[in-house]
C-alpha positions in Angstrom: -29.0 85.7 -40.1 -31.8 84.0 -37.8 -33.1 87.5 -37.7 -33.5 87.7 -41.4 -35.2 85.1 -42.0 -37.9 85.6 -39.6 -38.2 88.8 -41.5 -38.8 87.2 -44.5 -41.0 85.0 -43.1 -43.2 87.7 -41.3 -43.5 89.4 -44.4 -44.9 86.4 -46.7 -47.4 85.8 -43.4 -49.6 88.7 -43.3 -52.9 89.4 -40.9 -56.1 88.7 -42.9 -58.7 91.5 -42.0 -62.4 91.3 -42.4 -62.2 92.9 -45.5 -59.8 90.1 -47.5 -61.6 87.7 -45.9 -64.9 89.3 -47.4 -62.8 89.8 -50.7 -61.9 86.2 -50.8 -65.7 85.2 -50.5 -66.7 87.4 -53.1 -64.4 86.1 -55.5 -64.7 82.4 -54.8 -68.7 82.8 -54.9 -68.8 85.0 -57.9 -67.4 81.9 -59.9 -69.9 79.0 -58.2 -73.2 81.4 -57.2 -72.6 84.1 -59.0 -75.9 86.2 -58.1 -74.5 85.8 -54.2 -71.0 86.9 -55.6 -72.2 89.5 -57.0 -74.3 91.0 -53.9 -71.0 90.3 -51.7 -68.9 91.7 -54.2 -71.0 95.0 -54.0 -70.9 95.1 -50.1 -67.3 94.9 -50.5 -65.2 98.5 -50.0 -62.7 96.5 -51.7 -63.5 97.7 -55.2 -64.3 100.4 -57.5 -67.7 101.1 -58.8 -66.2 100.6 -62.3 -65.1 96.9 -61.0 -68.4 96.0 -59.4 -69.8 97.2 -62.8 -67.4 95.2 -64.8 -68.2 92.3 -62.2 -71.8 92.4 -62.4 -71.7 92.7 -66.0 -69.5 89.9 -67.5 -72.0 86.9 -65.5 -74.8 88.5 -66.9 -73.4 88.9 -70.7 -72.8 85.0 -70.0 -76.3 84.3 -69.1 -77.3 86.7 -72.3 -75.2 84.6 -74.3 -76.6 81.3 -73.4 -80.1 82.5 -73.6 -79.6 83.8 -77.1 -77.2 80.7 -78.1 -80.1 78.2 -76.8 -82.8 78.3 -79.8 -80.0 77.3 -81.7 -79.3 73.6 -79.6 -81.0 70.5 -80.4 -83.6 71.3 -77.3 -84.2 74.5 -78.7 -86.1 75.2 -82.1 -84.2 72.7 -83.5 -81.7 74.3 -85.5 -78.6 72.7 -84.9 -76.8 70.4 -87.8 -74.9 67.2 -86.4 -70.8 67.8 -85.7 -69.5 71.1 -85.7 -72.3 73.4 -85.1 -74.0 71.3 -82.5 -70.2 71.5 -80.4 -70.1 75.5 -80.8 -73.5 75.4 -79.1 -72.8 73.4 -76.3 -69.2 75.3 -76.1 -71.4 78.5 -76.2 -73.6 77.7 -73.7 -71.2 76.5 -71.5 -69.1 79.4 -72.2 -71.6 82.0 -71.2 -73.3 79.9 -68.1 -70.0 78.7 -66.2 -66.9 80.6 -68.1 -68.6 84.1 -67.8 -68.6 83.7 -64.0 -65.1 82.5 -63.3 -63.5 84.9 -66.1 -65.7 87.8 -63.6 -63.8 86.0 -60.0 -60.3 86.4 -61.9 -61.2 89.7 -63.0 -61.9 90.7 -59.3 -59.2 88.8 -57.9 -56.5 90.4 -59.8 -58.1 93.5 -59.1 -58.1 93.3 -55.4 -54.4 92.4 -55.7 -55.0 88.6 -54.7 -52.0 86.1 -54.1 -51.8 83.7 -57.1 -51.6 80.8 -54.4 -55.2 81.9 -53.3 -56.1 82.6 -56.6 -55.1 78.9 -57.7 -57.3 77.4 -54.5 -60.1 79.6 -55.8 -60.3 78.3 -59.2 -59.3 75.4 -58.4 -62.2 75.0 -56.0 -64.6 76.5 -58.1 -64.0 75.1 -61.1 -64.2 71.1 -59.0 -67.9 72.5 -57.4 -68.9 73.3 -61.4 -67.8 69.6 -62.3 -69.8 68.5 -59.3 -72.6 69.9 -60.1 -72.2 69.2 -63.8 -71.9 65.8 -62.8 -75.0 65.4 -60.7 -76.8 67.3 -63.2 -75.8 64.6 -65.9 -76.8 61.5 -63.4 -80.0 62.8 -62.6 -81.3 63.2 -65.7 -80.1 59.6 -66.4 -81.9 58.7 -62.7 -85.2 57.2 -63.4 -87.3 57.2 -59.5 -88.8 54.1 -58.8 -86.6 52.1 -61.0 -88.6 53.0 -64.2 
């Protein structure tokens, strides 16, 4: 019985290689930095070129998205009517500048066959570095230097 267990728990423990722990950067940086996910992601065996493609693609579709959303925001040429449309432009840029990158990090880990514990620590890391930085992107545009 003792036997069996230690089995078991043998099995659920397994070795981490170079490799998953190169896998396991790609997909947590892909989602936070995703130019640097993307260059480990294609130094990565790990995946097919079709993947890398897919991987490379999706961040960069984000970034066309927001770029092409942008004119439409109160910054941009002005376009944007107060309520509804306003909140589909913020949704849309947010959408293609942070969502695009974390929907490409679950699309590599669950091709690389990731455990959905690691997969939950990924996202949940990456998606509390996002609010960080979201959040000292908000209070320094409210900072003033010198008190002004």
């Amino acid at each position: 019985m003792g036997h069996q267990l230690r089995a078991q728990a043998s099995q659920r423990q397994r070795e981490w290689t170079d490799q998953d722990i190169l896998t396991v950067v790609a997909v947590g940086s892909i989602a936070v930095l995703w130019p640097v996910g993307v260059l480990v992601t294609w130094a990565t065996p790990r995946w097919r070129l079709v993947d890398k493609i897919i991987a490379t693609l999706i961040p960069v579709g984000g970034l066309m998205l927001s770029l092409l959303v942008l004119p439409a925001g109160e910054r941009g040429l002005g376009l944007s009517a107060p309520g509804l449309r306003n909140w589909l432009v913020e949704f849309a840029q947010y959408a293609g500048l942070m969502g695009a990158p974390l929907v490409a990090s679950l699309f590599l880990g669950l091709r690389a066959g990731l455990p959905r514990r690691v997969m939950a620590g990924l996202l949940g890391l990456a998606l509390i570095a996002l609010a960080l930085g979201q959040l000292a992107f908000f209070l320094g545009s409210r900072l003033h230097p010198g008190g002004a």
